[in-house]
N, C-alpha and C positions, 0 to 999 in steps of 0.2 A: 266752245261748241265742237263736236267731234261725232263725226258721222260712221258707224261700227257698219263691215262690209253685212255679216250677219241681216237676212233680209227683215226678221222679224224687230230685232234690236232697233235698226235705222226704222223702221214707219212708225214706232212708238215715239222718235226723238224727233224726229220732223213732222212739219203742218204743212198745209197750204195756206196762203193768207192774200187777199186784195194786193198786198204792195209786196209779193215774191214768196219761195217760200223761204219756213225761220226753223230755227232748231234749238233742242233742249240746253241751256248752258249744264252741264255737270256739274258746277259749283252752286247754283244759287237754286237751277229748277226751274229756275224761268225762260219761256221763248224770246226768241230776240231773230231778226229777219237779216238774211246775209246768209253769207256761204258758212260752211263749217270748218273751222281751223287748221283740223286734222280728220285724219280718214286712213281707216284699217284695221285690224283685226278688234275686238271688245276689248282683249286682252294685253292689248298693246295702248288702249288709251291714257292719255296723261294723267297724272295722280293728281287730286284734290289734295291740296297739303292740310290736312286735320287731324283732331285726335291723335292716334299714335306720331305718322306724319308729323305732324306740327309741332310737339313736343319732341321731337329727334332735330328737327330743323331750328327751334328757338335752342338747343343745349349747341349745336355745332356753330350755328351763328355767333353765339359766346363765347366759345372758343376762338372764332376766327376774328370776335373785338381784339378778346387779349392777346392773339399772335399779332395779330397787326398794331397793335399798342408799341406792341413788344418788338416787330421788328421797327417802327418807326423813332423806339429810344435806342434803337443798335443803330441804325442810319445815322442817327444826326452823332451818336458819341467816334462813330466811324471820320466823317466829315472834320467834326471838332479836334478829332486827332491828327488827320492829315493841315490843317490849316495850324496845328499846332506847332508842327517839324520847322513851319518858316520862320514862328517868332520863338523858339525856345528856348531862346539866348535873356530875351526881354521877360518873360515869363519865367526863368530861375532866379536873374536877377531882382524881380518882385516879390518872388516867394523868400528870396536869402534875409530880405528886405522887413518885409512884414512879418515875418516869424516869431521875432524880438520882440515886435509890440504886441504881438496877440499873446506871447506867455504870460507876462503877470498877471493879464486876466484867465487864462487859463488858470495859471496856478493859485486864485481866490475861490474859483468854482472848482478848488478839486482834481480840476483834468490835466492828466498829463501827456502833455501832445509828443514826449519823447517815446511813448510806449501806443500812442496814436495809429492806428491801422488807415485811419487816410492822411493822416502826414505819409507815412511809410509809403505809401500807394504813390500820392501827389511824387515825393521825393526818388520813386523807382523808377516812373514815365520820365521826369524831367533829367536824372542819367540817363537814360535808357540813348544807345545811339541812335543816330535818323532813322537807317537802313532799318533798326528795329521795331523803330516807330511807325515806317511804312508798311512793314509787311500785317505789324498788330492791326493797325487800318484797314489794312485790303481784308485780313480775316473777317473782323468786325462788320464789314461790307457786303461780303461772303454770305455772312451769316445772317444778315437782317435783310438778304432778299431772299435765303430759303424762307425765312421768316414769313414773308410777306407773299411767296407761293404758297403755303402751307394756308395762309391766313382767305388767300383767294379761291383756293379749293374748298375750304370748307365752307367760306360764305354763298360759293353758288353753289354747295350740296352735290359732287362731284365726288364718285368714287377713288378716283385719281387721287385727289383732295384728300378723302380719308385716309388711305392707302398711304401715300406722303406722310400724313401728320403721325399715323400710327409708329411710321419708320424712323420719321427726323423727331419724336419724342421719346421713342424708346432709346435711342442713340443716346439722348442728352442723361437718360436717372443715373448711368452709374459717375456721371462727371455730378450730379446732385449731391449722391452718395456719399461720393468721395471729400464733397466739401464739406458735411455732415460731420465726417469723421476730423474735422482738421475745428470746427467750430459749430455748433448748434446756435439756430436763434429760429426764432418763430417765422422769419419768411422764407428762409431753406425750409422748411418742416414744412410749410404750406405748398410752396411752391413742386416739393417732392410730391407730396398727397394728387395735389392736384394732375399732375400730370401720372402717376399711376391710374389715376382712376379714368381720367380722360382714354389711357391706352386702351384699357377692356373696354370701356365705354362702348366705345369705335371699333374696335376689334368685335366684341359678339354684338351688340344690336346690328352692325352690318353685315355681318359674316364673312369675316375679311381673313384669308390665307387658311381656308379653308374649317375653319370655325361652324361649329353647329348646320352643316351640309353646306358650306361653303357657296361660291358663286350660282351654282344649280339651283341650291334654296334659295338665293339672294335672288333669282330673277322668276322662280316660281313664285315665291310671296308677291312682289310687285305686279305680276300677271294676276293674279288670285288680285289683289287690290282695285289694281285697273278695272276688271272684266267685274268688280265690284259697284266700281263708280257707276257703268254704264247702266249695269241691270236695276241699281238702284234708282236711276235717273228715267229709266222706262220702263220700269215696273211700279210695286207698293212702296215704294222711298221717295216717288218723284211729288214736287208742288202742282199741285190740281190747280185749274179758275175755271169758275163758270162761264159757259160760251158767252161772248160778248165784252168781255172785263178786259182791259188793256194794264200792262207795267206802264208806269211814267215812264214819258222820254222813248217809247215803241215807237216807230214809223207806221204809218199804213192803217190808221184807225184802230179797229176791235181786232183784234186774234184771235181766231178762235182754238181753243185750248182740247184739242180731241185726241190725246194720247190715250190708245190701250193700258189696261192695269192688266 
């Protein structure tokens, strides 16, 4: 409920009623008795998330799954790494251990774990000295709570949010790229994709760093939206009842529903 200072706007959105008076909600159309949420210009009222709206807000909330996905497998592989440094004495001695016996069956199915890129990996961590191990850690830490801002920004739909995700994803393609060029496989190819298209994405439907008239537009449009909501809600867009008709769950008996068109 939002009460537009505009004189003609507010008496279309307000009533009088036996139990106070109630106001037009902008979302649904229907009166409801109580104060109004907000108050001031038409132009400045809260957006209905719909239609375009809500299709901008379900793609960024997607995005903010998979960042957050994503930063919470960097966290825990961050953690697993620091808890690793204490035992890595007992953990090479188990891989020195076990390796012997997993070859023959490797070598039935084929696979050769001497040209193995996670033995190779397994076996570079478990060299790897402490001091090396700690800083990998802290990076990985680093990097799964930009993660995880990136992922908070865009869940609450937060220009900041965008702004961030645009910056900390653009950062990351040429390190995509570059792994590209050292090995192709279908989840770098994706994982590149995706994040190219996510950047424009967010870049022009928001109009971010000065993109198709930049912030100016960016806050003309949402004005233009707003002062949309309103006149739709008190003009020919709003939900009619004939006098006497109550919503379930109204206070105050009948309501009478006497908004101007």
């Amino acid at each position: 409920m939002y009460a537009p200072t505009e004189e003609e706007l507010r008496a279309r959105l307000r009533v009088e009623t036996p139990a106070g008076e109630a106001w037009r909600c902008l979302r649904c159309g229907g009166f409801f008795v109580g104060e109004p949420t907000g108050e001031g210009p038409a132009d400045d009222a809260p957006i209905v998330i719909r239609g375009r709206a809500l299709r901008d807000a379900i793609i960024l909330r997607l995005l903010a799954v998979e960042r957050g996905v994503r930063a919470l497998l960097v966290l825990l592989g961050a953690y697993g790494l620091f808890r690793f440094r204490s035992h890595r004495d007992a953990v090479q001695l188990a891989f020195n251990e076990d390796l012997p016996l997993i070859r023959p069956i490797a070598d039935k199915i084929g696979y050769n774990l001497d040209d193995s890129s996670l033995v190779h990996t397994i076996r570079t961590v478990i060299e790897a000295r402490s001091n090396t191990l700690l800083w990998l850690a802290v990076g990985l830490a680093v990097y799964g709570v930009l993660q995880l801002i990136e992922a908070t920004g865009l869940w609450l739909l937060k220009r900041w949010g965008e702004y961030f995700a645009v910056v900390a994803t653009a950062l990351g393609i040429p390190i995509e790229v570059y792994e590209l060029t050292e090995k192709v496989t279908g989840l770098r190819v994706g994982a590149l994709v995706i994040n190219i298209v996510a950047v424009l994405y967010i870049a022009l439907s928001k109009r971010l760093f000065g993109l198709r008239g930049g912030h100016a537009a960016y806050e003309a449009e949402r004005h233009e939206v707003s002062l949309l909501e309103v006149e739709t809600a008190a003009g020919g867009g709003a939900i009619t009842r004939r006098p006497g008709t109550v919503r379930a769950g109204e206070p105050g008996g009948a309501l009478r529903d006497n908004a101007r068109r």
